[in-house]
C-alpha positions as CSV (number, residue, x, y, z in Angstrom):
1,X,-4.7,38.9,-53.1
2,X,-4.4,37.5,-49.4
3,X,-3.5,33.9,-49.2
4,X,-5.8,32.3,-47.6
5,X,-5.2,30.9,-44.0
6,X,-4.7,27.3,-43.3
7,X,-7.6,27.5,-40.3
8,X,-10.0,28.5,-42.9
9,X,-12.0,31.8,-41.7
10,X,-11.2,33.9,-38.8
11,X,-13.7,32.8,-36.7
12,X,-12.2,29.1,-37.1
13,X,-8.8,30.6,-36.2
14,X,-10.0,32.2,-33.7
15,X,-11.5,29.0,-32.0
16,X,-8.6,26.9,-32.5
17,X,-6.5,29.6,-30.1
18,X,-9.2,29.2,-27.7
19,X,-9.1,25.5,-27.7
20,X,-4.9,25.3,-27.5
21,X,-5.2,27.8,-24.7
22,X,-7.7,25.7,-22.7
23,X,-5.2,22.8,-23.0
24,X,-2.1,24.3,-22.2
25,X,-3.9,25.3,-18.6
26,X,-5.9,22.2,-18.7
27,X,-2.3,20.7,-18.0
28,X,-0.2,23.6,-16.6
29,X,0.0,21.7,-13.1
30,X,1.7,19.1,-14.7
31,X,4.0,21.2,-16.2
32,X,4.8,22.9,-13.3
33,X,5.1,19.9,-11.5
34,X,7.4,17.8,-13.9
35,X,9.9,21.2,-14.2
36,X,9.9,22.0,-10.3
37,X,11.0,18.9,-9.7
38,X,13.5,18.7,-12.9
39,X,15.0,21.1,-10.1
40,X,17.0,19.8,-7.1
41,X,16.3,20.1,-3.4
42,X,12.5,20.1,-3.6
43,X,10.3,18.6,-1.2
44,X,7.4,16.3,-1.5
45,X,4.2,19.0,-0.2
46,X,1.2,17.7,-1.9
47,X,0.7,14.1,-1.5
48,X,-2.8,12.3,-2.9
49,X,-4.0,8.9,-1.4
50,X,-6.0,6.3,-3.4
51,X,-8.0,4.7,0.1
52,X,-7.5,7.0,2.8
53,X,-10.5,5.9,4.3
54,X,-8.8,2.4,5.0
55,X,-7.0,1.5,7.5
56,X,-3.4,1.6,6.1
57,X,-4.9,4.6,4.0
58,X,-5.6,6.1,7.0
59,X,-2.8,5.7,9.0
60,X,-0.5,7.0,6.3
61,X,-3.0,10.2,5.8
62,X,-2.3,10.8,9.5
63,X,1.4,10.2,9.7
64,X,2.0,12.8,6.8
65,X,-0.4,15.4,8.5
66,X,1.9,15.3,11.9
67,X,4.7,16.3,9.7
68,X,3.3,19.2,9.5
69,X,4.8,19.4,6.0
70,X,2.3,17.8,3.8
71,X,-1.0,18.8,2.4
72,X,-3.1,15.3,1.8
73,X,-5.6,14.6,-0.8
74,X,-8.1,11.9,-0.8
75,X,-9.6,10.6,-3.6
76,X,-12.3,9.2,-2.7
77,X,-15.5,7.8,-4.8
78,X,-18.2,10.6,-5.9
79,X,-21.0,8.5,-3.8
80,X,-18.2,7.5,-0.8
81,X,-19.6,7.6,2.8
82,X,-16.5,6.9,4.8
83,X,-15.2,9.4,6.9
84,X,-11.8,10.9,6.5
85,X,-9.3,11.4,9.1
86,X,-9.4,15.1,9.8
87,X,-7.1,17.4,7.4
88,X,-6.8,15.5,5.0
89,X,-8.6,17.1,1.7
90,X,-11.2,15.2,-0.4
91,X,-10.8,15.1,-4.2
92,X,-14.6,13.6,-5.2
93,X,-13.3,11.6,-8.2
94,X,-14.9,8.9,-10.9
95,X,-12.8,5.9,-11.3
96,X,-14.4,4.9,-14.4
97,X,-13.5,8.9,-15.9
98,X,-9.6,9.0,-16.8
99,X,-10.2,13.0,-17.0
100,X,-11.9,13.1,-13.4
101,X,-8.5,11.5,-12.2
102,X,-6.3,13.8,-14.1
103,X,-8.5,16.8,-12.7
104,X,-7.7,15.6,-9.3
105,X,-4.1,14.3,-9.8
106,X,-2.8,17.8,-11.4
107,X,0.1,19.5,-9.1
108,X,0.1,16.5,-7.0
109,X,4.1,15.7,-6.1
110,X,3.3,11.8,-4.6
111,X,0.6,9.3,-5.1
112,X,0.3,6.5,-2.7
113,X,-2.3,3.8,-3.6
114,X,-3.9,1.5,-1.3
115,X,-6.7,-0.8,-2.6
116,X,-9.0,-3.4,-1.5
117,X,-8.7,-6.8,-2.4
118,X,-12.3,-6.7,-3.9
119,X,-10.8,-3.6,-6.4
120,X,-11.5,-4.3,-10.0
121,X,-8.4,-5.7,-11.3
122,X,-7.8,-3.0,-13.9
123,X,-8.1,-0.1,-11.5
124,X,-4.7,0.2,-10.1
125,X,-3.5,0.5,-14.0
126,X,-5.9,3.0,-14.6
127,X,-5.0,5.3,-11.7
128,X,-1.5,5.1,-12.5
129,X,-1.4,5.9,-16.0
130,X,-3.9,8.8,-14.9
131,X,-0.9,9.8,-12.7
132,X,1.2,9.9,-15.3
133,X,-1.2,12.0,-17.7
134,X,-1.2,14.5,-14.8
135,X,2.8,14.5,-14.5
136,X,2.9,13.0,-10.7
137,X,6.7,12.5,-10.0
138,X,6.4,9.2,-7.6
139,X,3.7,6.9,-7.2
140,X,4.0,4.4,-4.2
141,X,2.2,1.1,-5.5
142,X,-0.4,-1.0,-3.9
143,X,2.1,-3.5,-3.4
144,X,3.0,-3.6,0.3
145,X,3.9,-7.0,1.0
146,X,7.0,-8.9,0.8
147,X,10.2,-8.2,-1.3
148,X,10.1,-9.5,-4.9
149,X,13.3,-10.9,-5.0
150,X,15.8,-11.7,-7.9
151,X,14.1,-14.9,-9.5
152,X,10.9,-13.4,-8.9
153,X,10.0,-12.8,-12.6
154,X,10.5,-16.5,-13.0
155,X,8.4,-17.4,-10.6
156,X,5.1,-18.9,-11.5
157,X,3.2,-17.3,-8.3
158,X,0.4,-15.3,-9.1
159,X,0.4,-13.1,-6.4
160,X,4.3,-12.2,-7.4
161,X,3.3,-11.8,-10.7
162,X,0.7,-9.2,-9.2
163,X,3.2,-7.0,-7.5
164,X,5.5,-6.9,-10.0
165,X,2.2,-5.8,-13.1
166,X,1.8,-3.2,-9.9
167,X,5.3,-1.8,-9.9
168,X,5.8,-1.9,-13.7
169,X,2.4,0.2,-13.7
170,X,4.1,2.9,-11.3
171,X,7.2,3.7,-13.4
172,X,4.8,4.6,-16.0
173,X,7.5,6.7,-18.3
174,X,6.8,9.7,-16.6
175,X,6.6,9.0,-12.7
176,X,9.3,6.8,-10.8
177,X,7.9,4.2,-7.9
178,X,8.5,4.2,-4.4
179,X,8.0,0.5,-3.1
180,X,7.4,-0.3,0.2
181,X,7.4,-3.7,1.3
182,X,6.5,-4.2,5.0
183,X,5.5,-7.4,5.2
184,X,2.1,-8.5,6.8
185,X,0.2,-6.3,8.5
186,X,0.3,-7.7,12.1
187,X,-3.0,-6.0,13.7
188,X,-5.3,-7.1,10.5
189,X,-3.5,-10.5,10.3
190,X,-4.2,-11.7,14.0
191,X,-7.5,-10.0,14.3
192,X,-8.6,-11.4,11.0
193,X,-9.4,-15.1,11.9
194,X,-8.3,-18.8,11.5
195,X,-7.3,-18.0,7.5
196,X,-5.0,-15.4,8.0
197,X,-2.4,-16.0,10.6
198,X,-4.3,-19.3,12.3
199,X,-5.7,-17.6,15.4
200,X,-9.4,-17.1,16.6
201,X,-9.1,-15.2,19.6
202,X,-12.1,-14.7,20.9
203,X,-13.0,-18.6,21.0
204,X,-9.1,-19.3,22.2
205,X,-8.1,-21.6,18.8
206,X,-5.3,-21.4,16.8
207,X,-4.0,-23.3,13.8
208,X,-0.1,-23.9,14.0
209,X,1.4,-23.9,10.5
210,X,3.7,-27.2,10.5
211,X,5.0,-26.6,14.1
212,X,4.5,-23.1,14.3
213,X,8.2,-22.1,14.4
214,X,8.8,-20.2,11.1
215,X,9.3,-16.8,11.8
216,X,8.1,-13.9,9.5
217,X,8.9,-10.2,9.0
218,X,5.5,-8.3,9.6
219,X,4.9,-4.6,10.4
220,X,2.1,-2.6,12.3
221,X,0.1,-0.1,10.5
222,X,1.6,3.1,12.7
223,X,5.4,1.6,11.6
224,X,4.0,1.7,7.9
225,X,2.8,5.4,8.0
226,X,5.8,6.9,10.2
227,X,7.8,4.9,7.1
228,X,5.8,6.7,4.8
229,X,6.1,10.1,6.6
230,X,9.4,10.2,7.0
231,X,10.7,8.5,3.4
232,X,8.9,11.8,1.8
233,X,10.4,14.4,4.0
234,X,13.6,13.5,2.4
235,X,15.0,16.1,-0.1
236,X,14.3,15.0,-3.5
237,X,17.8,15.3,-4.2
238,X,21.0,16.4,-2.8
239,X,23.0,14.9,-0.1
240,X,22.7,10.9,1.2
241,X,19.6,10.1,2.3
242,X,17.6,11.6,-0.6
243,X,14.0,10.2,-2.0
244,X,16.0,10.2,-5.0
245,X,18.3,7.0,-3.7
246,X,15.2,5.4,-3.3
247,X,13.4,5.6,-6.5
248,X,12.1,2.6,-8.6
249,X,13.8,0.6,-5.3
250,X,12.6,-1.1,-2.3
251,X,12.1,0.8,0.8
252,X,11.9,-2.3,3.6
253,X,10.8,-1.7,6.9
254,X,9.3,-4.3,9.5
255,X,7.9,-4.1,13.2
256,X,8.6,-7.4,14.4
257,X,10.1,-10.9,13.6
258,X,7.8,-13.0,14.9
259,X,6.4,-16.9,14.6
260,X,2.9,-17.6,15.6
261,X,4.2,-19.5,18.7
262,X,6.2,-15.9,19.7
263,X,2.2,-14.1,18.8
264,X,0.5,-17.2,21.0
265,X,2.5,-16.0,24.0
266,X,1.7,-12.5,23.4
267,X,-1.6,-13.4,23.7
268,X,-0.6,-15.0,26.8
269,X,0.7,-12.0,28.5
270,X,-1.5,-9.5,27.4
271,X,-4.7,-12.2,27.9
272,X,-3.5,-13.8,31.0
273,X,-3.7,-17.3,29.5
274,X,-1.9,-20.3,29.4
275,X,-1.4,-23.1,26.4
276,X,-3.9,-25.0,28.7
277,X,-6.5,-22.5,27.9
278,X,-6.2,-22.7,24.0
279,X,-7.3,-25.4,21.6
280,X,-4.2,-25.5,19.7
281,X,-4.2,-28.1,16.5
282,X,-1.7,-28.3,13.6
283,X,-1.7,-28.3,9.8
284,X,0.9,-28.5,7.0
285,X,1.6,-26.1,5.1
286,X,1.2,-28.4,1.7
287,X,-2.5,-29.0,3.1
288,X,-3.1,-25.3,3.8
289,X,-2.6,-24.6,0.5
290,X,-4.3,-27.4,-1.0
291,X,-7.5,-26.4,0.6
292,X,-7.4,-23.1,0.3
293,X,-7.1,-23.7,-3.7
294,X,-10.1,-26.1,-3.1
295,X,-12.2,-23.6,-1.7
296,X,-11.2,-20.3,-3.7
297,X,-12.0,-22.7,-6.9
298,X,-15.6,-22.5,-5.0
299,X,-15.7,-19.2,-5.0
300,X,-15.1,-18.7,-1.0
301,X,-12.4,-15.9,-0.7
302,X,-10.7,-16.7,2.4
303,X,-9.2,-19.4,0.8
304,X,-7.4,-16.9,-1.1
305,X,-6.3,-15.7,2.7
306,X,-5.1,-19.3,3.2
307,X,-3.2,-19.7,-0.2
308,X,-1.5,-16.2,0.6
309,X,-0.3,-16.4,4.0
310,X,0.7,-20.3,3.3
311,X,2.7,-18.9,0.7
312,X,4.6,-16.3,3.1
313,X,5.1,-19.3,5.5
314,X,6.1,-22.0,3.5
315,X,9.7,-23.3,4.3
316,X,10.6,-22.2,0.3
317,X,9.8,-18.7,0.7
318,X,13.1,-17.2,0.7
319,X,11.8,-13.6,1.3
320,X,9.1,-14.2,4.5
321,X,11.9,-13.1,7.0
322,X,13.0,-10.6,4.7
323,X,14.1,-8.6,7.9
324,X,16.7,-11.7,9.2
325,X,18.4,-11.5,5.9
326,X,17.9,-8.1,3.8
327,X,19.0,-4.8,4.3
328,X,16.3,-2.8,5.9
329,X,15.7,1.1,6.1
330,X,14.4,1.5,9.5
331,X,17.1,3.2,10.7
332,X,18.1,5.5,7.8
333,X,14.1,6.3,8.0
334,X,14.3,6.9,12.3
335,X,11.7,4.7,13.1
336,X,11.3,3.2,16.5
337,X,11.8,-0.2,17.9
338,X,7.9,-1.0,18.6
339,X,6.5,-3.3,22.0
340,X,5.1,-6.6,20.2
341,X,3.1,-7.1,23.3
342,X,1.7,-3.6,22.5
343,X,0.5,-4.2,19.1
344,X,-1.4,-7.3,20.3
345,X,-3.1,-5.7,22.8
346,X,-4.5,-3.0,20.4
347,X,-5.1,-6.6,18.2
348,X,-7.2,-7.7,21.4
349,X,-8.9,-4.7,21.9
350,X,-10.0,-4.6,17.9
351,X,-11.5,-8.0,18.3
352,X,-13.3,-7.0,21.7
353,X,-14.9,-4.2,19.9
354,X,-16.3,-6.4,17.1
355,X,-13.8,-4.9,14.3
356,X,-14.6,-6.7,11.2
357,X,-11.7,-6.4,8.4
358,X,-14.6,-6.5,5.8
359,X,-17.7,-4.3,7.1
360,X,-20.7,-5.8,5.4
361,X,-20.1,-9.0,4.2
C-alpha cells in the first residue's frame, strides 16, 4: 500500500509547487542582485530615487543620467502629478503597500532617498526595510546634512538622533549605507527667508546670527548630484577608490565655506547693493533658538527652520564647518571648485521668479 504523501492529495501537491515556484521568481531579482554583487568589479547600473521630483531628487536623477551609465527609477506616488526630469523611469508605487515597494525595488543595485520634511515619520523605515526585502546592495539615506560626529549618540539633539534612526535604517542586515553629508543646501537656504539663513531678499533684510561671522560648510544642489554621480561610477570593489571604501561611511563634500556676512556681499555683487541699502539687525543665537522652540510648540513650522539652522550655527557645533576641519572627498570624487557668486545669482534669480520651497502652503 502507497504511503500517503505529507501534501495530502495530488492536487494539493501539485498547488504547493505552484505556490514555491511563484515565490522563488517573485524574488529572483533579489537574488540575482545580492550574488552579482557577492562578485567583484561590478558597477552600480540601476539606481531607484525616493523624490525625484524634488529638487535634490532631481538634481541627482539628472547627474546620474549624464553619466550615461545609469538607468534611474522614480518612485513616485500612484496619484503623483509632478513631472520628472526626462529619462528617468517612473515606478507608480504605494507607500502604505510593503509588496508595491518590493515590486518596484527588485534588481535595483542603489537606492537614494530624499524626503520632505512633511513625510510621515515612519516612511523612511518603511522604504528601507522594503529595500532590504528586495536585496538592494546600498541605500543612500535621507540624511544629507551635517557629519554626525563621535559623541553624537550622546547627544541629546533631536535632529541628531534623527540622522543617526536614518542611517541605522539603511544598514538594514542586508544593504550597506552610503552617507552623504553636504551640509546646507545653499540655493534653498538663502532663497528660503528670514528663518533659514536670516535673509529676505526681495525686501533687502537680513538677520545676522550673533555678529554674523561664523562660517559654515554648505553645498549647492549641482555639487550634491555630480557627488552622487560620480561616488557610484566607482567599481564596487577592486583597486583604491572603490564604493566599497565608502560603505556604511561618510562621503563629505561641500561648495563653499561661507558666513552670512561672506553671502551679504554676494548679494552685493551680484545685486549691485551696498550695506546702506539693507536693513541689517542682529540676534543671538540663544534667542533664535528660544523662539523658534516657542513657536514650533505653537504648531508654526518654521520655527523648526529657526531651531535647525541655530543649531548648525551655534558657536558649540563642532561639525558646522565640517569642511575647515574634516577630511572631505571632493577631490577623490573630481568635483569642481564652484563660483559662490554664481550660486547666488541662480539664488536671486529663484526668488525673482517667485520660487516657493513649499508650493501650496
Amino acid at each position: 500500500m502507497p504511503r500517503p504523501s505529507p501534501f495530502g492529495s495530488r492536487a494539493v501537491m501539485n498547488s504547493y509547487k505552484v505556490a514555491l515556484l511563484q515565490r522563488v521568481v517573485q524574488n529572483l531579482g533579489s537574488i540575482l542582485t545580492i550574488i552579482s554583487f557577492g562578485m567583484s568589479t561590478k558597477f552600480i547600473t540601476r539606481v531607484a530615487i525616493v523624490g525625484a521630483t524634488g529638487r535634490i531628487g532631481g538634481a541627482f536623477a539628472q547627474s546620474l543620467l549624464q553619466t550615461g551609465q545609469h538607468t534611474v527609477t522614480a518612485l513616485t506616488r500612484e496619484d503623483s502629478q509632478g513631472k520628472l526630469p526626462d529619462g528617468v523611469q517612473a515606478a507608480r508605487v504605494n507607500y502604505d503597500d510593503e509588496h508595491s515597494l518590493i515590486k518596484a525595488l527588485n534588481g535595483q543595485h542603489l537606492l537614494v532617498i530624499t524626503l520632505s520634511v512633511r513625510a510621515p515619520e515612519d516612511l523612511h523605515g518603511r522604504i528601507t526595510a522594503a529595500a532590504g526585502k528586495a536585496g538592494v546592495p546600498y541605500i543612500v539615506p535621507n540624511a544629507y546634512g551635517y557629519p554626525i560626529g563621535p559623541d553624537s549618540g550622546k547627544d541629546a539633539d533631536p535632529i541628531r538622533k534623527i540622522t543617526l534612526s536614518r542611517i541605522n535604517e539603511a544598514q538594514n542586515g542586508v544593504s550597506s549605507s552610503l552617507i552623504l553629508p553636504c551640509g546646507f543646501w545653499y540655493e534653498w537656504s538663502l532663497a528660503c527667508g528670514e528663518q533659514w539663513f536670516g535673509f529676505t531678499i526681495k525686501d533687502r533684510k537680513v538677520t545676522f546670527f550673533d555678529d554674523g561671522a561664523r562660517i559654515l560648510s554648505v553645498s549647492t544642489w549641482d555639487q550634491c548630484g555630480r557627488a552622487l554621480a560620480a561616488l557610484v561610477s566607482l567599481p564596487e570593489s577592486g583597486s583604491t577608490p572603490a564604493l566599497a571604501d565608502f560603505k556604511n561611511k561618510e562621503v563629505r563634500i561641500n561648495s563653499f565655506r561661507v558666513s552670512q556676512r561672506d553671502m551679504l556681499d554676494s548679494l552685493h555683487r551680484v545685486l549691485g547693493t551696498t550695506d546702506s541699502d539693507w536693513e541689517i539687525s542682529h540676534q543671538s543665537v540663544a534667542k533664535r533658538l528660544a523662539d523658534g522652540a516657542e513657536e514650533l510648540a505653537k504648531g508654526d513650522f518654521k520655527g523648526f527652520a529657526k531651531m535647525l539652522y541655530g543649531s548648525v550655527f551655534s558657536p558649540t557645533n563642532e561639525m558646522g564647518d565640517f569642511a575647515g576641519t574634516m577630511e572631505l572627498a571632493n577631490d577623490i570624487l573630481g568635483l569642481p571648485k564652484e563660483e559662490l557668486d554664481e550660486a547666488t545669482q541662480r539664488v536671486v534669480d529663484m526668488v525673482a521668479g517667485g520660487w516657493s520651497p513649499f508650493p501650496g502652503m
